[in-house]
C-alpha positions in Angstrom: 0.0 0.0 0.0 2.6 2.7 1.3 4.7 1.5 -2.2 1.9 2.0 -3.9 1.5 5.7 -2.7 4.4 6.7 -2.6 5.4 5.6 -6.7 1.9 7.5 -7.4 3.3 10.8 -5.4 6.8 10.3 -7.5 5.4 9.0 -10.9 2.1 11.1 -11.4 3.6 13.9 -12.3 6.2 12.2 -14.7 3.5 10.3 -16.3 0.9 13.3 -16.5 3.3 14.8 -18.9 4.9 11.5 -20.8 1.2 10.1 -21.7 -0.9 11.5 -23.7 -3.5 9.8 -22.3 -3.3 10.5 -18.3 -6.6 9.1 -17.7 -5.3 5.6 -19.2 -2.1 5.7 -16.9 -3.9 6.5 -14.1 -6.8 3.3 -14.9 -4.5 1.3 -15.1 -2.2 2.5 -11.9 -5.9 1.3 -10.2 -6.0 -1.6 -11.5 -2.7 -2.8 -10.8 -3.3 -1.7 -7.1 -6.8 -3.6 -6.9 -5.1 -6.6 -8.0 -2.3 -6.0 -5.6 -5.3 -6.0 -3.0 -6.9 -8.6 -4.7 -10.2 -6.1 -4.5 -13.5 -7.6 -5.6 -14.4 -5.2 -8.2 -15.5 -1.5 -9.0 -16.4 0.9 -12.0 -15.3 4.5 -12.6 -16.1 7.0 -15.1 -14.9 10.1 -16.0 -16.9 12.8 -17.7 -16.0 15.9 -19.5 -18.6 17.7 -21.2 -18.1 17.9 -24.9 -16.2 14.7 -24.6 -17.4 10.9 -25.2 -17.5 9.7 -21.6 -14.9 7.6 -20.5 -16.0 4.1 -18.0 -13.6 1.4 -16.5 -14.5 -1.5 -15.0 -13.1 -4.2 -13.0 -13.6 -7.7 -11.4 -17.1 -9.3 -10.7 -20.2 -8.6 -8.6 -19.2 -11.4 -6.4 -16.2 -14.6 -6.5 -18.7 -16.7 -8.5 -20.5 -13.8 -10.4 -20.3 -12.1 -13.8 -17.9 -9.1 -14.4 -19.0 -6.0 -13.3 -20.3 -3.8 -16.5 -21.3 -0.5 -16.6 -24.9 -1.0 -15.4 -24.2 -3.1 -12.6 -25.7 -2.0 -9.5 -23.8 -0.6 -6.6 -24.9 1.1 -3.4 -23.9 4.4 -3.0 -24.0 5.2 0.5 -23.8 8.5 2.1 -23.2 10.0 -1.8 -26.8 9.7 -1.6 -27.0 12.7 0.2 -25.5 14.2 -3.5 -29.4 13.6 -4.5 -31.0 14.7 -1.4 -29.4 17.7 -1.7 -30.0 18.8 -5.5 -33.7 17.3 -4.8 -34.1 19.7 -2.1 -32.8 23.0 -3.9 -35.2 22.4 -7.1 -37.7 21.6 -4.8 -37.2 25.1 -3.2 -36.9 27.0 -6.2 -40.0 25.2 -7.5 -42.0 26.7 -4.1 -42.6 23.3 -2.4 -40.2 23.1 0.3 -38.4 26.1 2.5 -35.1 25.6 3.2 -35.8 27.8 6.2 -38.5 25.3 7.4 -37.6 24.4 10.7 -38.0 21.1 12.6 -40.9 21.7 14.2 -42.6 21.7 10.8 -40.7 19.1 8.9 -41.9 16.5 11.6 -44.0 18.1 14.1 -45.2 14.9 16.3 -41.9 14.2 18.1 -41.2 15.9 21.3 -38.1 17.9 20.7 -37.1 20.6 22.7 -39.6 23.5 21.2 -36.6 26.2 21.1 -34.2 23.7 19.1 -37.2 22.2 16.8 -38.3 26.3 16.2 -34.5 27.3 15.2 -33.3 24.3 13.5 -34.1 23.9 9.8 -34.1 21.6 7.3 -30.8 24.0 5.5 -29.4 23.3 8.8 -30.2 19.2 8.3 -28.6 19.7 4.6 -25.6 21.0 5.5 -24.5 19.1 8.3 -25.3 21.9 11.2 -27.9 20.5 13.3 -26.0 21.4 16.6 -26.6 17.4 17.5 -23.1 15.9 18.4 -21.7 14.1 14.9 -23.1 10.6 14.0 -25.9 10.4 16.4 -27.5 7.5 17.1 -25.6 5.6 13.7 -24.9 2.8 16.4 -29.3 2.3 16.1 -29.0 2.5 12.8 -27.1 0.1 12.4 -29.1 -1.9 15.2 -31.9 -2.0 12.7 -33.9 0.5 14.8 -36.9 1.6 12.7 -37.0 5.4 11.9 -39.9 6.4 14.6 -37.7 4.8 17.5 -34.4 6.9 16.3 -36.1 10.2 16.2 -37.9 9.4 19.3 -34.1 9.1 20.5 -32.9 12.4 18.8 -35.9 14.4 20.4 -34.2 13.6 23.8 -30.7 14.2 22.7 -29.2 18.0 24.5 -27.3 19.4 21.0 -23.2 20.6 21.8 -23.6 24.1 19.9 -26.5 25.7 18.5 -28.3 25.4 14.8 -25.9 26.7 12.4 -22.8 27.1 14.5 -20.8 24.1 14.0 -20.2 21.3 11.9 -22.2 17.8 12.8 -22.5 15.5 10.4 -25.6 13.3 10.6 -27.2 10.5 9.2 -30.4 9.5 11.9 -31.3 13.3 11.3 -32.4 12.8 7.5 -35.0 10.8 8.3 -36.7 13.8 9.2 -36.0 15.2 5.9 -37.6 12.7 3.9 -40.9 12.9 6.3 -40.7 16.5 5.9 -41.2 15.8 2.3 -43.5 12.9 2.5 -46.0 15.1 5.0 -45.4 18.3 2.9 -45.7 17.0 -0.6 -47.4 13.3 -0.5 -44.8 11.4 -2.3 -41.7 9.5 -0.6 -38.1 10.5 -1.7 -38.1 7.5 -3.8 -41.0 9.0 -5.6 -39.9 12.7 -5.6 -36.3 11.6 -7.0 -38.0 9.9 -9.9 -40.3 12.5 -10.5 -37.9 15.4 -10.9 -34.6 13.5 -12.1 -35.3 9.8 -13.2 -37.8 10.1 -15.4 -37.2 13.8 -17.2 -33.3 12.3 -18.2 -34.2 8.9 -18.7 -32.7 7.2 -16.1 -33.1 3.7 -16.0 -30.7 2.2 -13.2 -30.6 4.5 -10.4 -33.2 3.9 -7.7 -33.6 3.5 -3.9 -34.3 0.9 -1.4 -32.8 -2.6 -0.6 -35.3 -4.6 -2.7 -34.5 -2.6 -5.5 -30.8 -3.3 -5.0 -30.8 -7.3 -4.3 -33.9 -8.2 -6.6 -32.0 -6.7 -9.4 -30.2 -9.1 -12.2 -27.1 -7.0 -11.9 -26.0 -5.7 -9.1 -22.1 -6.1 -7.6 -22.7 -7.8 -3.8 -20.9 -6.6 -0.9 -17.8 -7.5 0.7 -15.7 -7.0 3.8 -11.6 -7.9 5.0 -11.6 -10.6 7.0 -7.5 -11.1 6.7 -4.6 -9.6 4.5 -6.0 -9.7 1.1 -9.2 -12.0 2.1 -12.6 -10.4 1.2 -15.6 -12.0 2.2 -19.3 -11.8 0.6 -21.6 -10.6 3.5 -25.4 -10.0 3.3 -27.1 -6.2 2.3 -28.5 -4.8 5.6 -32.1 -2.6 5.6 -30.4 -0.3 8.6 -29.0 2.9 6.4 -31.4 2.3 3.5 -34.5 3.2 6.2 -32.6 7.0 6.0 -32.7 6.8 2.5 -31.8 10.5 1.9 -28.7 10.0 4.0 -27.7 6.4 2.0 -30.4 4.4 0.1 -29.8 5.4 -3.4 -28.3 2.8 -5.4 -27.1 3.7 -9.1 -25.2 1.9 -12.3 -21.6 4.0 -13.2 -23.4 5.0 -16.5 -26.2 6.4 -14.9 -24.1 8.3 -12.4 -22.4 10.4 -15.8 -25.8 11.7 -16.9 -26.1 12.7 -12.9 -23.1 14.1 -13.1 -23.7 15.7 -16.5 -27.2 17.7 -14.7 -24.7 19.2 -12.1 -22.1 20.3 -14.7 -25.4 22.3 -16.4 -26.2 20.3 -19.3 -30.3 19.8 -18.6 -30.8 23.2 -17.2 -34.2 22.1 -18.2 -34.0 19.6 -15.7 -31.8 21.7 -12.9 -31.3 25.3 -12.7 -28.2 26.9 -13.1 -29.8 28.6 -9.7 -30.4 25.1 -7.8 -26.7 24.4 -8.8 -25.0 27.2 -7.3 -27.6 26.7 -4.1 -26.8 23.6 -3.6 -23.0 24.5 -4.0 -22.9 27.4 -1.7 -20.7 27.2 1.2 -22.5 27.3 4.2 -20.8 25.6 7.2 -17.3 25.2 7.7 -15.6 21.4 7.9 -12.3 22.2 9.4 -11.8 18.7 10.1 -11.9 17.8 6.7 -8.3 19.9 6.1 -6.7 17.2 8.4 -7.8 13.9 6.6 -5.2 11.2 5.7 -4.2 11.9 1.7 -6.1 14.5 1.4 -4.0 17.3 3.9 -1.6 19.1 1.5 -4.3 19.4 -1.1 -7.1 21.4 0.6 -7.0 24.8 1.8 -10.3 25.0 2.7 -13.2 23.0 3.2 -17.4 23.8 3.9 -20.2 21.6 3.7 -22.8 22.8 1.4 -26.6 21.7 0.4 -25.6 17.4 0.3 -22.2 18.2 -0.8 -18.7 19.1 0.7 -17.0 22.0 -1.5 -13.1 22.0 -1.0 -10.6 24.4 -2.3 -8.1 22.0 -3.7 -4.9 23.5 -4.5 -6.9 26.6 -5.4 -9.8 24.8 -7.3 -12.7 24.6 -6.5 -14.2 20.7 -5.9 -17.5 19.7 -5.2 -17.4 16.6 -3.8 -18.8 13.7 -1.5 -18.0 10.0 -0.7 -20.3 7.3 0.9 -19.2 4.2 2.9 -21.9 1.4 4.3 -21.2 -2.3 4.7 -19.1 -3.8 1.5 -19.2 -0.8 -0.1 -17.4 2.3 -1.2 -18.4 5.5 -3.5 -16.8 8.4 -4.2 -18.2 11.5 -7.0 -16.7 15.1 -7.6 -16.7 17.4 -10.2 -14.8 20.7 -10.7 -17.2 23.2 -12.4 -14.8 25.3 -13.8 -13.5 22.8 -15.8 -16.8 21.0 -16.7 -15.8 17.5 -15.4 -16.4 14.8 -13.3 -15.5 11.4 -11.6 -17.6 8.8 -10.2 -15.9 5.5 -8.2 -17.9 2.5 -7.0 -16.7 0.0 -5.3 -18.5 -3.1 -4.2 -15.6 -3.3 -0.8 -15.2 -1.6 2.3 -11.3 -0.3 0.9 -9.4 2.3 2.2 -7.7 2.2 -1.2 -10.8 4.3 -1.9 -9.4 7.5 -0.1 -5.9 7.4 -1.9 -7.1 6.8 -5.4 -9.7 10.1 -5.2 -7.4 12.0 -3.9 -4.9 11.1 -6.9 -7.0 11.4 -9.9 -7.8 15.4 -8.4 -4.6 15.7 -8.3 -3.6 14.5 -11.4 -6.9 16.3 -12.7 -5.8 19.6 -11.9 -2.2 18.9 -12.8 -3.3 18.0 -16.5 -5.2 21.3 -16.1 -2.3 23.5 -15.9 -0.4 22.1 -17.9 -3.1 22.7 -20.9 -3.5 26.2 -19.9 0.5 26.7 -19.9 0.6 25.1 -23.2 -2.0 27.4 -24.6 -0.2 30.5 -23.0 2.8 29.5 -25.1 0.8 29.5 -27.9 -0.8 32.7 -27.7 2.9 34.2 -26.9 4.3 32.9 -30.2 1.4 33.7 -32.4 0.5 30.0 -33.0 
């Protein structure tokens, strides 16, 4: 692993301007290390807007399964909170939510504190600044508590800082969100999600829920480490897919480039280029984030904005957000500026994850500069 690193940190920039084609060195530099690891499988796609879209696959849905494709299923965790997020800001724009709604509206028949249901709002739910100290109540989550019994649980919790003054990142608290919704507008999130994304761009093989995932003919099954290079099949649990605008989206890496393709503006009949910059606004500051193993060195500054985290990478601006349940790991970012995007799936619970994101951004960017310094000289000598 650390040998792995550390030829990427030597190499990247060597190969970046040897190879014409960066994104092909830096597939196969993935490959090599999921073989290294002996990794189950994943898909990755890379779009650029104007470009055919590139997707790489690897491995099988499980030891005896077929090789992954690009419509195999994968979970996608807490990148779900991508779609809560975007949902949310057209919904707004559209007049049928408030992002200023506050708690005591969104799911008025639990007994919270009346000052902190009054002042806390579902922007404050979105962007990760409930007050509510970080994670609460995952552990029932992932007890298979049902929904009612965890946000009975959350309306006794005492919050460490007030609404909007400090970064908590929740999962238990989304389940407000989608009864906000559900009380507010009749339809599930499941329903809302298809009504305002699936169906308008055609997408086929993104949807929510466990049955969805598991009744499927094609989806990649989880796995877990059990010993140094050992991975081991293990079953799909309900728990985070009851919160299903925190994690219950599941998606295909082919459907994931028309998602990111609506972020990067190209169905503005679809998405706003007003929802877009809403959902992209900073609007609470992740400090921790600047810290983060790989990824220290790179950022400069970090927020948390509607669903997504927006980092200043080495002067860039990244939206970006990764997900991580049981077997599973997802990563998605895109850098407006340049119009571009990645999407990683993977159906393990690897830390490789972490390293390999961080990498292709900063090969990304690198590839960027190096364009615009070769276009400078071009300008300077007339050509």
């Amino acid at each position: 692993m650390r040998a792995f690193v550390l030829t990427l940190l030597l190499l990247a920039p060597l190969m970046v301007k040897a190879q014409e084609n960066w994104l092909g060195a830096y597939a196969e530099d993935v490959k090599k290390a999921a073989k290294q690891q002996q990794l189950p499988g994943y898909a990755f796609a890379y779009v650029n807007v104007g470009k055919k879209d590139q997707i790489f696959q690897y491995g099988k849905t499980k030891k005896d399964g077929h090789a992954i494709n690009p419509d195999t299923l994968f979970r996608l965790a807490s990148v779900s909170k991508t779609f809560t997020g975007v949902l949310t800001a057209k919904l707004a724009e559209q007049g049928q939510l408030n992002l200023k709604q506050p708690l005591s509206k969104l799911v008025p028949g639990y007994p919270f504190d009346p000052k902190l249901a009054n002042s806390m709002t579902l922007e404050h739910i979105l962007s990760q600044s409930s007050g509510y100290m970080p994670n609460a109540f995952d552990n029932l989550i992932e007890a298979n508590y049902s929904v009612d019994r965890v946000m009975q649980q959350l309306a006794g919790l005492k919050p460490i800082c007030s609404p909007g003054q400090c970064y908590t990142y929740q999962n238990a608290l989304f389940g407000a969100v989608e009864q906000g919704m559900y009380s507010g507008l009749k339809r599930n999130y499941a329903q809302l999600l298809s009504e305002q994304f699936l169906k308008p761009l055609s997408i086929k093989r993104i949807n929510v829920g466990r049955d969805a995932l598991i009744k499927d003919n094609n989806w990649a099954e989880p796995h877990v480490l059990i010993g140094p290079k050992q991975w081991k099949k293990v079953a799909v649990s309900e728990d985070y897919y009851r919160f299903a605008p925190a994690a219950g989206v599941n998606a295909s890496v082919r459907d994931m480039t028309t998602w990111l393709k609506l972020l990067l503006g190209q169905y503005p009949h679809v998405l706003s280029g007003h929802s877009i910059e809403q959902v992209l606004q900073p609007r609470t500051k992740t400090r921790k984030e600047l810290y983060r193993r790989h990824w220290r060195g790179h950022l400069k500054d970090a927020h948390y904005g509607l669903g997504w985290r927006i980092y200043d990478f080495e002067g860039e601006r990244l939206a970006y957000h990764s997900g991580w349940v049981k077997g599973y790991r997802a990563d998605i970012g895109f850098a407006p500026k340049y119009n571009a995007g990645y999407v990683f799936l993977m159906n393990a619970e690897s830390n490789l994850m972490n390293e390999i994101s961080v990498d292709f951004w900063t090969r990304f960017f690198e590839q960027q500069r190096l364009q615009a310094k070769k276009n400078g000289k071009k300008q300077n000598t007339g050509k």
